[in-house]
C-alpha positions as CSV (number, residue, x, y, z in Angstrom):
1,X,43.9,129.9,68.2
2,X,44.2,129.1,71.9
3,X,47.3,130.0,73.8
4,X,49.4,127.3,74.4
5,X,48.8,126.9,78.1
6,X,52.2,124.1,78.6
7,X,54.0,123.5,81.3
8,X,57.8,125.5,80.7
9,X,60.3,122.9,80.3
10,X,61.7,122.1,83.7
11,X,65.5,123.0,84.5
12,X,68.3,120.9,83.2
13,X,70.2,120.9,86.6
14,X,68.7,121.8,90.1
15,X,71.3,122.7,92.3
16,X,70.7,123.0,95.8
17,X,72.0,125.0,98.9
18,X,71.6,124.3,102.7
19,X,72.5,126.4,105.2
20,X,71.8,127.7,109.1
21,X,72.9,130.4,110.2
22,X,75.6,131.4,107.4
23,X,75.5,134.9,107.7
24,X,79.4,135.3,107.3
25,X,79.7,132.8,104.2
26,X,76.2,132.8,102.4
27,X,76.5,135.6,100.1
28,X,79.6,134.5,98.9
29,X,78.0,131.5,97.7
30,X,75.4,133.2,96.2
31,X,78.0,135.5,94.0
32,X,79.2,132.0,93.0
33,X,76.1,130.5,92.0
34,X,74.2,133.8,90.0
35,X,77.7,134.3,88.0
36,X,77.7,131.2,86.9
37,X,77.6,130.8,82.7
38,X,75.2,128.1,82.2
39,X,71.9,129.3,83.0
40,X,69.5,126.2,82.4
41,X,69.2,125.5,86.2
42,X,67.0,125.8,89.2
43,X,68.3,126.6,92.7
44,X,67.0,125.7,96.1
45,X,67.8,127.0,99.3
46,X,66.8,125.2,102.4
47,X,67.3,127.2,105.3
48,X,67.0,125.6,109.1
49,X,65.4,128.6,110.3
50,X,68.7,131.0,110.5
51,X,68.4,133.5,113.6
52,X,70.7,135.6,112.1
53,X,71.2,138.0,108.9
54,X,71.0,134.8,106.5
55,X,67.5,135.0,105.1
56,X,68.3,139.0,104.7
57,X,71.2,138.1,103.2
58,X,69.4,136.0,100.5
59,X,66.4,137.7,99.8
60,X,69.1,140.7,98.9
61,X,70.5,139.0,96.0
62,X,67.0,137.8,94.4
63,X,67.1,135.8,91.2
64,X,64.5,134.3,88.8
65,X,65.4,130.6,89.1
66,X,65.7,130.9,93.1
67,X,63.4,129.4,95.9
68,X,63.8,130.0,99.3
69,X,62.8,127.5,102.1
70,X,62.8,128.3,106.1
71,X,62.1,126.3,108.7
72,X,63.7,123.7,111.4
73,X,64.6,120.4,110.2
74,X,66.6,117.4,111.1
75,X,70.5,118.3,110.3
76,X,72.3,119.0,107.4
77,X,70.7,115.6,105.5
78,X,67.1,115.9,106.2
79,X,67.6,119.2,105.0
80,X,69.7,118.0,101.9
81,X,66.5,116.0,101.2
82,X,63.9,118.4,101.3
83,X,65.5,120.1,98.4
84,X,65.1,117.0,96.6
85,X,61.8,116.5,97.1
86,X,61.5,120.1,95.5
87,X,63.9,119.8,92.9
88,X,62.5,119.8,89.1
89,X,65.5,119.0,87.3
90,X,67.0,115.9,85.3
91,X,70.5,116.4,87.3
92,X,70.7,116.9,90.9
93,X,73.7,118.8,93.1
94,X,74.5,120.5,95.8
95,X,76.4,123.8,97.1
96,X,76.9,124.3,100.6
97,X,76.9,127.9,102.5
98,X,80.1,127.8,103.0
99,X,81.4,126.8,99.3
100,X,82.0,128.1,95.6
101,X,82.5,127.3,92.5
102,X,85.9,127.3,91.6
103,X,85.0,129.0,88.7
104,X,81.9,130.7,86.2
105,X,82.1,127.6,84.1
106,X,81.7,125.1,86.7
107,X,78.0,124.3,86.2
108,X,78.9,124.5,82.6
109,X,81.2,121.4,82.6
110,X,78.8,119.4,84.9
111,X,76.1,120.2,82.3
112,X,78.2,119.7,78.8
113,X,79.9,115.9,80.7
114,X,76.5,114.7,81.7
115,X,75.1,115.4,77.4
116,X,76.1,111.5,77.4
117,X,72.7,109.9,78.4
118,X,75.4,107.0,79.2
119,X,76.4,108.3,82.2
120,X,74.5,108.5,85.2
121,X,76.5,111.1,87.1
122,X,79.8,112.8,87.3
123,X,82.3,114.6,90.1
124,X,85.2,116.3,90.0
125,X,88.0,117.7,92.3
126,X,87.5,120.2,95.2
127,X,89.8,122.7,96.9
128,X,89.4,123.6,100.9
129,X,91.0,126.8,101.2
130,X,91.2,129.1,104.3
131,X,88.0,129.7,106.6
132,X,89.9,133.2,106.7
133,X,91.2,133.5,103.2
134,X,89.4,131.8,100.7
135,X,92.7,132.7,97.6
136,X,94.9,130.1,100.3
137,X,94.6,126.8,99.4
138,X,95.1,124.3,102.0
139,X,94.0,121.1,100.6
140,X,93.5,119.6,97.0
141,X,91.1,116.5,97.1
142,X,92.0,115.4,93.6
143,X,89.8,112.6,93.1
144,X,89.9,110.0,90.3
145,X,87.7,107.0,88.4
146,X,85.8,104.9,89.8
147,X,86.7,101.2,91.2
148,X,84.6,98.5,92.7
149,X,85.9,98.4,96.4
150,X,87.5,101.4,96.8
151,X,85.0,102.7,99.2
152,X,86.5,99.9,101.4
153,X,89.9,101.9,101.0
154,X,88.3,104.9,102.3
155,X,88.2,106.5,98.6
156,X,84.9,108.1,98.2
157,X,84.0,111.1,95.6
158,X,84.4,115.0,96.8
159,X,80.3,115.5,97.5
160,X,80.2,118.7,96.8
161,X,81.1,118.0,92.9
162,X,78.8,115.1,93.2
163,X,76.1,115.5,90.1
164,X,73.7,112.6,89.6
165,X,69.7,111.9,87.6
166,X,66.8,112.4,89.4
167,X,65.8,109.4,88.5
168,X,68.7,107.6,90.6
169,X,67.7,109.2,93.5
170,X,64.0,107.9,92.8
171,X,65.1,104.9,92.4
172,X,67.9,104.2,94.9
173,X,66.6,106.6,97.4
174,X,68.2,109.7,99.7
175,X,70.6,110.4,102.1
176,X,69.8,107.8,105.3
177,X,69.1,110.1,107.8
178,X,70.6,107.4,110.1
179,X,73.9,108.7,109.2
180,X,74.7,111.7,111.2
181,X,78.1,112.4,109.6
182,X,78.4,110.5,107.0
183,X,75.6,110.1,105.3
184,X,76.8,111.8,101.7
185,X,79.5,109.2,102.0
186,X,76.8,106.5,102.6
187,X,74.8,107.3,99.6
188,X,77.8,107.6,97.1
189,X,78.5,104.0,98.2
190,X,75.2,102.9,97.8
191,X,74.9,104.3,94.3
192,X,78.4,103.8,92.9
193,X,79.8,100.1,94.4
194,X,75.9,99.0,95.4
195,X,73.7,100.2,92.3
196,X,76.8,100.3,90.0
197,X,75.4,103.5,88.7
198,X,77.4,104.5,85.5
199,X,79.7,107.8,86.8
200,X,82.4,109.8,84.8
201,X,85.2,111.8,86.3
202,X,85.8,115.4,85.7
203,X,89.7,116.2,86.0
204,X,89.0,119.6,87.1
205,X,88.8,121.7,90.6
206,X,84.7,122.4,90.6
207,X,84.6,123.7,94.0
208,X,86.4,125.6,96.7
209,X,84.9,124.3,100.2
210,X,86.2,126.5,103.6
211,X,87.5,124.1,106.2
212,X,85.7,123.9,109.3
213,X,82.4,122.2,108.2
214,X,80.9,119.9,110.5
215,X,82.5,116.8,109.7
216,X,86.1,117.8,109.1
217,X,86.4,120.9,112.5
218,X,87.8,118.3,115.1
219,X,89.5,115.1,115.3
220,X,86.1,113.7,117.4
221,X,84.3,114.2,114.3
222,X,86.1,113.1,111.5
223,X,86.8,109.9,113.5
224,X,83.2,109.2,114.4
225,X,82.5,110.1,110.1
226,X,84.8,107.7,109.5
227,X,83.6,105.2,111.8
228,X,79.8,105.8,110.2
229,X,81.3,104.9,106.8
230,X,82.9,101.6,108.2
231,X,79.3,100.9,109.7
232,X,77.8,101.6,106.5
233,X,80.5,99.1,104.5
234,X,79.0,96.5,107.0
235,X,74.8,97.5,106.4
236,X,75.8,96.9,102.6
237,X,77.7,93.5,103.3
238,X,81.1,94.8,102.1
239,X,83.6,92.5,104.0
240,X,86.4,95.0,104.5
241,X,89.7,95.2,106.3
242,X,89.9,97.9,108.9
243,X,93.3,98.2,109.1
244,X,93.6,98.7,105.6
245,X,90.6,101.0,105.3
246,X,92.4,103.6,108.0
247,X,96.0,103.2,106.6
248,X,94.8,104.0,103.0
249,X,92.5,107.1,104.4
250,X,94.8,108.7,106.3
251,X,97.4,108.0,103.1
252,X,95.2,109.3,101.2
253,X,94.8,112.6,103.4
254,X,98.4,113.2,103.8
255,X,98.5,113.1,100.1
256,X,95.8,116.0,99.7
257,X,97.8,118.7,101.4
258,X,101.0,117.5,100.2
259,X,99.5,117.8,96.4
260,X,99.2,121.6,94.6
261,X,96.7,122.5,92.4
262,X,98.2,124.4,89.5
């Protein structure tokens, strides 16, 4: 009898990591990822050509289901797009350099949620925590359900907890690369009050995020985010109120380090 010479099954999720230069952070992540309890899943680094100990760092920790990608891109998003083009599995997500999951069973939840062929995607909550002390939490971005026009209120998902198909991203397309900031909050929008993809909320911290990423280190740059996410409303033809839009995010905001997690 002839072997059986078929393809392995791809991956169930592909989760995918981007990161530059994250010597101090990256192996952290790492930990986080190969610990993890749920096993059926793929992951992809893209790296933007890291001068430092980064790519040491990772080829260090080696594990089966791991590729490793180098070279200079675009940003963040062109980056966050190459691994898309690579990734194999049904469900797609990402985890940054310089996050974790909250727990072992984080991929675990994403993957038991998303057994509902119904759904499209899912997120959860995330916690920023020191850039010096990852046990103090700072912030809890407890998200919630989804509502048509609450993108308009400055709502938008916690990306980093952000699992969706392959398949939308085939069919609704990738991060816009002309975005520079905002771009993960443009493609939620496009997905969930554009395409009306079919999400579920997960009630549950999922991931841990340092503060001091690129869009949230300095008031400049989470007001020119936040003015690329008004821009974007308008590309999409979402007549909005922009007084409303900045009173409810910064609402919103206050709320998030005024609310404790546990």
């Amino acid at each position: 009898m002839a072997a059986d010479t078929a393809d392995p099954r791809p991956p169930r999720i592909s989760l995918i990591t981007v990161c530059w230069n994250a010597e101090r952070t990256i192996a952290d992540t790492l930990r986080s990822i190969d610990t993890q309890t749920y096993r059926d899943f793929e992951h992809i680094v893209i790296d933007g050509g890291s001068s430092d100990s980064t790519l040491a760092i990772i080829a260090s920790a080696p594990a089966e289901n791991r590729r490793v990608l180098s070279g200079r891109d675009g940003g963040i998003y062109e980056a966050m797009n190459k691994g898309i083009g690579l990734a194999t599995g049904d469900i797609i997500g990402f985890l940054n350099a310089d996050d974790t999951f909250e727990s072992n069973g984080s991929l675990e939840i994403v993957a038991a949620t998303l057994e509902d062929e119904a759904y499209d995607g899912c997120y959860g909550d995330l916690i920023y925590v020191s850039n010096q002390n990852t046990d103090r939490k700072v912030r809890y971005w407890k998200s919630c359900a989804f509502k048509s026009g609450s993108f308009g209120r400055g709502w938008c998902p916690p990306h980093p907890t952000f699992y969706v198909r392959r398949r939308i991203y085939e069919r609704f397309g990738t991060f816009d690369l002309r975005y520079r900031l905002a771009a993960d909050v443009e493609l939620m929008m496009r997905f969930l009050e554009v395409a009306r993809i079919k999400t579920i909320y997960i009630p549950r911290v999922l991931v841990r995020m340092r503060l001091g990423g690129a869009t949230n280190k300095n008031v400049q740059n989470i007001s020119r985010q936040n003015k690329e996410v008004l821009r974007a409303l308008a590309d999409h033809g979402f007549k909005i109120s922009t007084p409303v839009f900045w009173a409810s995010k910064i609402a919103n905001r206050l709320g998030q380090f005024l609310t404790r997690n546990r």
